[in-house]
Phi, psi and omega in degrees: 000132198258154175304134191273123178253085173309130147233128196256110182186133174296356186239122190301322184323306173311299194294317161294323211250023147277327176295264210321337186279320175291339185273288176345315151263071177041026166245171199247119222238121171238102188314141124236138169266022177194177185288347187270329202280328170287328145296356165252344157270336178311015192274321195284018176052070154295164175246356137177157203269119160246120210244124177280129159268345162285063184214131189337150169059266155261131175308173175289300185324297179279333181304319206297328192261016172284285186308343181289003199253353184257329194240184216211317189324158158311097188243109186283127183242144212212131177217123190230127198302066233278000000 
């Protein structure tokens, strides 16, 4: 099983085509399109977050400060002016 990368982002287009690149190198892709979905994947220990800070319902910004108190991985949080 190869390392795990949560990618988080409301647009689907983004997150495909970061999954086939990533999976292409040997990583292992845990999808989320909003902030609950990303909480519930961090359950799966990803090993490091490319985190959307724009996104429905809870943003990157507060999912980033949920998750910090459980999880340690590396988290990119990314804001592109949409």
């Amino acid at each position: 099983m190869g390392v795990k990368i949560l990618i988080a982002d409301d647009e689907s287009d983004i997150v495909s085509m970061l999954s086939r690149f990533f999976e292409s190198k040997g990583f292992r892709v845990l999808p989320a399109s909003n902030g609950a979905e990303v909480l519930m994947q961090v359950e799966k220990q990803p090993d490091i977050i490319l985190l959307d800070i724009n996104m429905p319902g809870t943003d990157g910004v507060e999912v980033c400060k949920r998750i910090r108190a459980y999880i340690s991985c590396p988290i990119n949080i990314r804001d592109y002016l949409h």
